[in-house]
N, C-alpha and C positions, 0 to 999 in steps of 0.2 A: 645711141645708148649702148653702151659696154658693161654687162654684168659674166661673171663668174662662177658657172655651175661647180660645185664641189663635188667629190665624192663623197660614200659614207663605208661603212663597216657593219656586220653581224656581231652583236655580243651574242653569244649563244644562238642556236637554233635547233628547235625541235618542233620536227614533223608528227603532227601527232593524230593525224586522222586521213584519209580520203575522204573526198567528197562524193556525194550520186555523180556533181558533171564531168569525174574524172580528175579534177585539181586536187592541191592537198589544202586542208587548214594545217598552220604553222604556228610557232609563235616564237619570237624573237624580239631584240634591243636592236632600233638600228641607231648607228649614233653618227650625225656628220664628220667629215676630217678635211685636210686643209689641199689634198689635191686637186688642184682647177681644170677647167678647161677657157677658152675666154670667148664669148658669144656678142658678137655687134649687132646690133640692128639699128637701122633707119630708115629715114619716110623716103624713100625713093624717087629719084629724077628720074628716070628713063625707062622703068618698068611698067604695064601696065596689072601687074599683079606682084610676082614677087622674082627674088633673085636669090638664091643659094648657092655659099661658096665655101669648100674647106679646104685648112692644110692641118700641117702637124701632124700628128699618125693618121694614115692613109684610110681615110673611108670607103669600102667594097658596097657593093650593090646598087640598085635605083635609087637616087635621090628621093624619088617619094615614099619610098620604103620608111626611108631617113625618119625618127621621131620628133625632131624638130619642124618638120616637113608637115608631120600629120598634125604637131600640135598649131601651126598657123593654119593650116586649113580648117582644123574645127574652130579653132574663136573666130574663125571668118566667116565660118556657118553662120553664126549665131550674133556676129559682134559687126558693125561697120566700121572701118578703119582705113586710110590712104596704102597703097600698094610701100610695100618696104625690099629692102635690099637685106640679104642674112647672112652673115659672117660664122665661122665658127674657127677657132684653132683648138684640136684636139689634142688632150695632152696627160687624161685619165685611161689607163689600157683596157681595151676590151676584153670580154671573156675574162671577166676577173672578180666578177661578183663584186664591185665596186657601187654599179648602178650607175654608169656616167654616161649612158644616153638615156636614160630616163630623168637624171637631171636638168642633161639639156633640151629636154623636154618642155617640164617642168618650168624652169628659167625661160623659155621661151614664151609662157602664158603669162610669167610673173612680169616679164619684161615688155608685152605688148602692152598688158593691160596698164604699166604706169606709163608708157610713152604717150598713149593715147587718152591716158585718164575714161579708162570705160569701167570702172566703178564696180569692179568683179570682186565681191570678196571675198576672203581664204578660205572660206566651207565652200561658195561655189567655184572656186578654184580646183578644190579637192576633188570636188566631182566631175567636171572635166577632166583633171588630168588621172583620173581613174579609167576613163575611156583608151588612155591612151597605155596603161601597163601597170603592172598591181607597183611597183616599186614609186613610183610616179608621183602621187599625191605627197608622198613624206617631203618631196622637197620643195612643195611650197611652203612652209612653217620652218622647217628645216633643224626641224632642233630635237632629241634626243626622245627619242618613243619607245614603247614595249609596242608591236606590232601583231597584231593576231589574224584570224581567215587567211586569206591567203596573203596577206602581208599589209592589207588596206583598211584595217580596223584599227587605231591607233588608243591611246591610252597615255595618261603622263607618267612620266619616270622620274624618279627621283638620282638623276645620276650625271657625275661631272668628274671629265680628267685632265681637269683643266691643270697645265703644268709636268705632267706626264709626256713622257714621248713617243713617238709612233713609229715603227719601223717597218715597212711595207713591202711584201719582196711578189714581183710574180715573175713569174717565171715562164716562158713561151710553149706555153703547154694549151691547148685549148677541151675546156669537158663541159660538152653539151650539158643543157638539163636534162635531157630522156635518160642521159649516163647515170647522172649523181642519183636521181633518183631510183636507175633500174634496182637497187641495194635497198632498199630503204624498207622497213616494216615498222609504218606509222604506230606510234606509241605514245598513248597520255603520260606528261610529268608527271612527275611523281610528287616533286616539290616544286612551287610556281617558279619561273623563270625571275618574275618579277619580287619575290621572296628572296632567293638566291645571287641576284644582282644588289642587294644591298651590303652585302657580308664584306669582310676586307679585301681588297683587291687580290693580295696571296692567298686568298680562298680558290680564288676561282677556279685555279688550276683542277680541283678535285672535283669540283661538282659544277661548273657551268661548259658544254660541251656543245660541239656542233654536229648533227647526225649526219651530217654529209662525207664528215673525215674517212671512217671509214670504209665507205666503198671509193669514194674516190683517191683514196691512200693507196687502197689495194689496186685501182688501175693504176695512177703515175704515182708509185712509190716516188720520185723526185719530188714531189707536194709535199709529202711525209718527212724529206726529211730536209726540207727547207724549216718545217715546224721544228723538225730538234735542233739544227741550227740556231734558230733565233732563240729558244731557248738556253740551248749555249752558251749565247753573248750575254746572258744575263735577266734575259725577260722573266716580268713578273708574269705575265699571261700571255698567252698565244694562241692560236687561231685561224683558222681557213676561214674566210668573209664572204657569206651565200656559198653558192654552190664551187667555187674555185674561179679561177686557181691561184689567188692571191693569197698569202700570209700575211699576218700579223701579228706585231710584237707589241704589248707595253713595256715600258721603259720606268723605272724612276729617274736614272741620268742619260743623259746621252750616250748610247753603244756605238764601241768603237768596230767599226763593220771589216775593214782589211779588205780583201778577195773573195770573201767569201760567196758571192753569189754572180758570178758570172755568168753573162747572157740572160741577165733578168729586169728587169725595171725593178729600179730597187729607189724609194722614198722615205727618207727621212727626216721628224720635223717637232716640235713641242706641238702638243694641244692644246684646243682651247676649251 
């Protein structure tokens, strides 16, 4: 079986409290996009447990580290299933506030439980793949949420850009979370995220924002001015997606990009 973790994007984000355990509550729109990664699994000949294997951008540290790793291990806690063989070709950039090993996460429990038809369903999906990373559960459903606690309390949105284009730039910068948030002084909206997300899309510019911008603006000014860039070509809205360091642009037509972002993983594509 071959399915296709996607990435997604932050519409907005605001930190708006710490927590006693030291986390923040948040709230944000996250909304999926059409960058993949492609993830095989099968029932395995020759394993007596499992096999994992990747290419496409280079995976660093212990395989079991690996989320894909942790998410078959815990449905194997809990689930009986024949030993499998796992594929993955990487191809969503790390450190970019994408969430794309939490999707292939995520795809990882979606995709045992149909191979094997073990009858898991999407709430208890959610709560497994909550063990495994707050970003995690959204892409079992996979579809367009206002996000609140620390990112795993979901809610419906009313919201589609579908036809719209996406312009995607990151840029080889890497900023921990201990960074983006060292800046931060957690503060309640003022006006709900989920209020503000309705308004025209040339709104947004003025009043939906990501509090991450600027501290991590002020370390790699390059972030910063990848945002005026894409602004530049003509974006209706733009954005730093979670904590960095990817940008992004809406589109009404297709932006003609030129040179402008060199040494960057740069995506662009319509939405759906």
């Amino acid at each position: 079986m071959t399915v296709y973790p996607n990435a997604k994007i932050n519409i907005g984000l605001n930190v708006v409290e710490r927590r006693p355990d030291g986390y923040h509550n948040i709230e944000t729109i996250f909304y999926p996009i059409g960058i993949q990664d492609i993830l095989s699994i099968e029932t395995s000949e020759s394993c007596s447990d499992y096999s994992y294997s990747s290419s496409g951008i280079a995976i660093g540290g212990d395989p079991e580290d690996n989320l894909i790793v942790k998410a078959y291990h815990l449905l194997r806690s809990q689930y009986q299933f024949p030993p499998v063989d796992i594929s993955l070709y990487k191809q969503i950039p790390f450190g970019a506030g994408l969430g794309g090993g939490s999707a292939d996460a995520a795809f990882t429990l979606k995709a045992l439980n149909q191979l094997f038809q073990l009858k898991i369903t999407p709430k208890k999906m959610e709560q497994l793949a909550a063990k495994l990373g707050a970003d995690c559960p959204f892409f079992i459903r996979n579809k367009p949420v206002f996000a609140s606690g620390t990112g795993n309390i979901f809610s419906k949105v009313n919201i589609s850009l579908k036809d719209y284009w996406l312009l995607l730039v990151k840029p080889d910068i890497h900023v921990s979370t201990a960074e983006a948030y060292a800046g931060i002084t957690p503060t309640p909206s003022e006006v709900p995220l989920t209020e503000l997300i309705q308004r025209p899309i040339v709104d947004w510019k003025n009043c939906i924002k990501n509090d991450f911008e600027k501290n991590v603006f002020g370390i790699q000014p390059e972030i910063g001015k990848i945002k005026d860039k894409i602004y530049s070509l003509g974006a209706i809205y733009a954005s730093m997606s979670g904590s960095g360091s990817s940008v992004y642009g809406i589109f009404k037509d297709k932006p003609e990009l030129g040179k402008q972002f060199k040494n960057c993983f740069v995506a662009c594509g319509e939405m759906d």
